[in-house]
C-alpha positions as a printed Julia matrix, in Angstrom:
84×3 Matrix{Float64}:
  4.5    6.53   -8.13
  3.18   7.45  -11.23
  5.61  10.05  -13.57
  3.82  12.78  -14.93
  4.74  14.18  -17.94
  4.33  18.12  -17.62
  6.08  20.04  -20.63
  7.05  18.92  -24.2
  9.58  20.68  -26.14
  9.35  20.47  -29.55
 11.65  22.07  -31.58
 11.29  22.83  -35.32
 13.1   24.11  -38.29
  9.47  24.27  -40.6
 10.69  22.03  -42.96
  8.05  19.14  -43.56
 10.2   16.47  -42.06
 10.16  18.5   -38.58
  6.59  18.12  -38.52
  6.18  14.57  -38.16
  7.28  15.88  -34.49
  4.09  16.49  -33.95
  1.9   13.4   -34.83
  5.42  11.85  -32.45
  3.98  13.61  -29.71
  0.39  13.1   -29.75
  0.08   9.89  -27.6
  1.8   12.01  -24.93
 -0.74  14.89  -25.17
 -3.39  12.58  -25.12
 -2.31  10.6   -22.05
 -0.95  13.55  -19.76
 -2.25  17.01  -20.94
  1.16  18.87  -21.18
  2.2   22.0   -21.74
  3.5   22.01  -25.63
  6.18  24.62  -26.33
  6.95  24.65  -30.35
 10.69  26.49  -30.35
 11.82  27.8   -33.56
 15.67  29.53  -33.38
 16.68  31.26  -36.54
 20.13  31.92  -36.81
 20.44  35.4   -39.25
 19.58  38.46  -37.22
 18.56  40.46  -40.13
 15.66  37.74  -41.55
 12.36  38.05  -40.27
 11.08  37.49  -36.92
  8.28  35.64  -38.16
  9.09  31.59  -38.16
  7.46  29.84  -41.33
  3.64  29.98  -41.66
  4.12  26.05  -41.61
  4.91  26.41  -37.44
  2.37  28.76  -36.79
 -0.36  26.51  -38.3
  0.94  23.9   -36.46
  0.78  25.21  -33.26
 -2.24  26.83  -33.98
 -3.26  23.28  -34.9
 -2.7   22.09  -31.82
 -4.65  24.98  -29.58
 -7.76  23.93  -31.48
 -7.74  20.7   -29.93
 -7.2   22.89  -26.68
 -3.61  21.44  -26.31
 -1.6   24.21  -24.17
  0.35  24.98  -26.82
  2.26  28.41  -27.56
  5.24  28.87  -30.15
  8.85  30.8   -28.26
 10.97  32.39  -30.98
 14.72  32.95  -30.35
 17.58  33.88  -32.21
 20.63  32.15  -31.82
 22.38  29.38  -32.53
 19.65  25.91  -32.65
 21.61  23.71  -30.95
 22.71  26.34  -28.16
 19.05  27.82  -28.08
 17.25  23.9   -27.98
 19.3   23.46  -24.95
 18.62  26.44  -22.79
């Protein structure tokens, strides 16, 4: 039986060390057409709901190589929120 993968969670804080993430998960992509979620939890409910323009372009990088792609937002703590 051949595994499939179906969904990739990647989660990211923006910084530029997160992103190599995403060149990690490329072979994947390539081989089994997931679904990509890009999670981003910030923990101060007063900032912005808006994660850093470097995760947007990211994901946005990664529709425009029609990858299934779509970025979830939560607040909360990262470790609690990567887990649910």
């Amino acid at each position: 039986m051949k595994e499939v993968i179906e969904k990739i969670l990647v989660s990211t804080d923006g910084s530029p060390e997160s992103e190599s993430a995403f060149a990690a998960i490329m072979p994947l992509v390539r081989a089994y057409a997931p679904e990509v979620a890009v999670l981003y939890v910030f923990e101060d409910p007063e900032s912005s709901f808006m994660p850093p323009a470097r995760i947007a372009k990211a994901c946005g990088a990664l529709r425009s190589t029609n990858v299934n792609a779509y970025l979830e937002l939560r607040e909360g703590m990262p470790a609690e929120e990567i887990l649910k």
